[in-house]
N, C-alpha and C positions, 0 to 999 in steps of 0.2 A: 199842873193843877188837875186834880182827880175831876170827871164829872159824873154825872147821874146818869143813865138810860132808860128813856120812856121804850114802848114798842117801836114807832119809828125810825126812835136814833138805832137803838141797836138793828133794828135791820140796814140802813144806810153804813153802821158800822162793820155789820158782818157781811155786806159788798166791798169793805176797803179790806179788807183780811186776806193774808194770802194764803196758798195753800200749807205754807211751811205755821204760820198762822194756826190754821185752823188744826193740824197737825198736834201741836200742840198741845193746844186746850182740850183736843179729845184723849190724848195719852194720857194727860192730869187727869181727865174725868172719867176713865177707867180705873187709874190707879189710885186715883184721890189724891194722895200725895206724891210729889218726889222731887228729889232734890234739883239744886240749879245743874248739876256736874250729871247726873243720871238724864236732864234735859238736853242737854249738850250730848252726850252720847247717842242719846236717841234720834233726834233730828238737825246736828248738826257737822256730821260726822264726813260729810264732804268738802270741808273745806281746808288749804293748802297747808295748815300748818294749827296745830291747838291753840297756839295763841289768837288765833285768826275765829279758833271757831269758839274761843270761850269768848270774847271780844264782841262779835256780832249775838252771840244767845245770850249775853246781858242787856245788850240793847234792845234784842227782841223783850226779852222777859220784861225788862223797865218801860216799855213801852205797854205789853199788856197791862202791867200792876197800874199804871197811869189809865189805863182806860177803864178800869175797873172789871175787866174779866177775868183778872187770875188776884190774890194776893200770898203775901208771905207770912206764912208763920212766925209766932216771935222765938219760940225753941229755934236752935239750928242744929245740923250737924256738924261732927268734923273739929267742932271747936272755931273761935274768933279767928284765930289762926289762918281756916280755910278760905277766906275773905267771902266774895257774893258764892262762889261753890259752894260754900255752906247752908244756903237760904234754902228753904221747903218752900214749897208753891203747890197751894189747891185751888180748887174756883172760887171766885167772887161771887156778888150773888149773880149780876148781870152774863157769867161765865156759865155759871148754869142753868139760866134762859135760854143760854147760847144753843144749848147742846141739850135741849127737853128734858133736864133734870128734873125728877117729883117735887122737890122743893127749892123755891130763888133763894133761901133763906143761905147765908153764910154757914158754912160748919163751927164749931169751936172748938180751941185747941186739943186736938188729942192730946191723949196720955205718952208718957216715951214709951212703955212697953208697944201702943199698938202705933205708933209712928216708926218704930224701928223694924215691928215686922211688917210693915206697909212696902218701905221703903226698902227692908231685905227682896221681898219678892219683886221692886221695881231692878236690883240688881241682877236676879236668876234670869229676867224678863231680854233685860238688855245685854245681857254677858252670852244668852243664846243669839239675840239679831246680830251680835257684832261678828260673830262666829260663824252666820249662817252667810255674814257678807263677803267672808272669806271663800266660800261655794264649800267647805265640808259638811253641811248639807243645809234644805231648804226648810224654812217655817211657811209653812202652811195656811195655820190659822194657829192665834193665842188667845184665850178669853181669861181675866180676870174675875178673880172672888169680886162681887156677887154675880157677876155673867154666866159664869160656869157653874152656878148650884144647880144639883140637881134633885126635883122633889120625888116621889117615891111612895108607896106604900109597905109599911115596916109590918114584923110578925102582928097578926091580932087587926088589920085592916088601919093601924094607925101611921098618919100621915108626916112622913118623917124627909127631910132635907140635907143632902150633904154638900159639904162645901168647901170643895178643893180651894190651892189657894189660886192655881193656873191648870187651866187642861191646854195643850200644846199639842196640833200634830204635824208631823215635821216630815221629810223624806229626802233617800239616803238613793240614787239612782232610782231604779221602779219601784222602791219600796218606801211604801208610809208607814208610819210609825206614832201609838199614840200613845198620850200622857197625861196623867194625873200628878201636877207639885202638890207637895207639903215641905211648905218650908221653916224650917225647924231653928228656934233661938236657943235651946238650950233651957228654956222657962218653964217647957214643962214637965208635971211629972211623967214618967212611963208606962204608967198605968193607962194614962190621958191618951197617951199616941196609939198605944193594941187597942183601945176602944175605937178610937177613930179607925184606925185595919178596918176592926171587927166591922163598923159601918160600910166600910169598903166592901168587904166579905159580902155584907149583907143585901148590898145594894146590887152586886156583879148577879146574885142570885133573880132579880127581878127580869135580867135578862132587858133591860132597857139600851142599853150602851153598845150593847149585842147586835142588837137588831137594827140599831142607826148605823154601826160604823162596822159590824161582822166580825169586833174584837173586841175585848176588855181591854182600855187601857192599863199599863202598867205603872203601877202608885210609884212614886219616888221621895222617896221622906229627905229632903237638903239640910245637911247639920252644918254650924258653924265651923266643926275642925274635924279629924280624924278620930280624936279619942270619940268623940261625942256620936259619931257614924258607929262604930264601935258596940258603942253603950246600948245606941237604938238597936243597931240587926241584932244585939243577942236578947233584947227585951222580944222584941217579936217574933225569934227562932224559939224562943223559952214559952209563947202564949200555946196554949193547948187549944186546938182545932183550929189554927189559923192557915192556912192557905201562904203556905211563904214564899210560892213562886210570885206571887204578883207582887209581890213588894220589892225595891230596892232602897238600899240605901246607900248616896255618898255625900262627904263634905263640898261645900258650895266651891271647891278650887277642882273638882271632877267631873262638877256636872257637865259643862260642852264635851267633855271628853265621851259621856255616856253618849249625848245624841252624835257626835260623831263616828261610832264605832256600830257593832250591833250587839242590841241591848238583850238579845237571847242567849 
């Protein structure tokens, strides 16, 4: 049986919580979305055997959806097929109490376009921590769209914001290494993505990113497949006055391969 939380229950609730618990619910509340099987990867990834650890991250998740801090979507992924893997989970409203959310209100259902790049970028996110648990190299720090915007003033004193969908900085022995995703479905046009560069261009010139970290990160545009990586590097080797060392492009089955190696 679902209950309601006044202020006192949910703080009596959020002393029964555990760490793996609260874990959780703040990965949801950076990502907003993500699936049951991207939850499992993320913080369940120690235990002896997958059946063991999709088993217990059901029970944990059914456990939240009953106390009202997390719910499921009614869209899934993956198809009926994928059984509880399938389910999307964002906060409840008492889930975003939890964690000083602007608003307790519930969200409502996204759309599938921005559900699938929500949950694309929950994949770039966790395809690097499982990679970096391997020790080929370390993650640092990760900030999620909207964590990582950054505001700005654009040509003409106007007040302009860009918004990666992850900045990442990661390190490879003594070396740090930083990053700007764009993670890319294939949706848009090409015109859309050198504009966005160009914001990139424009922003590296305000010399803000500079000054905090003594390097510009390097932009990473993530395509679904190889053609499609393809298609991007020659829109942006083709844009006139673009800056095309900061950009890279590879399909989402290359990107650990990049932060593994060196990306100069």
């Amino acid at each position: 049986m679902s209950v309601r939380h006044g202020h006192r229950s949910l703080i009596r609730l959020n002393d029964q919580l555990s760490d793996r618990d609260r874990q959780v619910i703040h990965s949801i509340a950076s990502h907003r979305f993500l699936s049951a099987k991207q939850i499992e990867r993320f913080h369940f990834a120690e235990h002896a055997s997958s059946l063991t650890a999709s088993r217990i991250c059901r029970r944990v998740l059914g456990r939240l959806v009953e106390e009202r801090l997390l719910m499921r979507l009614q869209r899934r992924v993956g198809g009926l097929h994928a059984g509880s893997a399938s389910y999307v989970y964002t906060l409840a409203a008492a889930g975003r109490r939890l964690v000083g959310a602007e608003s307790p209100r519930q969200v409502r259902e996204p759309s599938l376009r921005f559900l699938e790049h929500s949950l694309a970028i929950g994949d770039a996110h966790v395809a690097l921590l499982e990679t970096s648990r391997t020790g080929a190299f370390e993650l640092l720090q990760v900030e999620i769209e909207p964590a990582c915007a950054r505001r700005y003033l654009g040509p003409g004193g106007a007040r302009e914001t860009l918004r990666p969908d992850l900045f990442v900085i990661s390190a490879r022995g003594e070396f740090e290494y930083c990053w700007f995703l764009e993670i890319d479905r294939g949706t848009e046009y090409k015109p859309t993505l050198v504009s966005k560069c160009r914001q990139y261009q424009t922003y590296r010139r305000t010399g803000h990113e500079q000054d905090r970290l003594n390097t510009f990160p390097l932009v990473v545009w993530v395509t679904p497949d190889e053609r499609r990586a393809r298609d991007v590097e020659k829109a942006i080797r083709s844009a006139r006055t673009l800056q095309h060392e900061l950009f890279r492009v590879v399909p989402s089955d290359e990107l650990v391969e990049l932060f593994s190696g060196d990306p100069s």
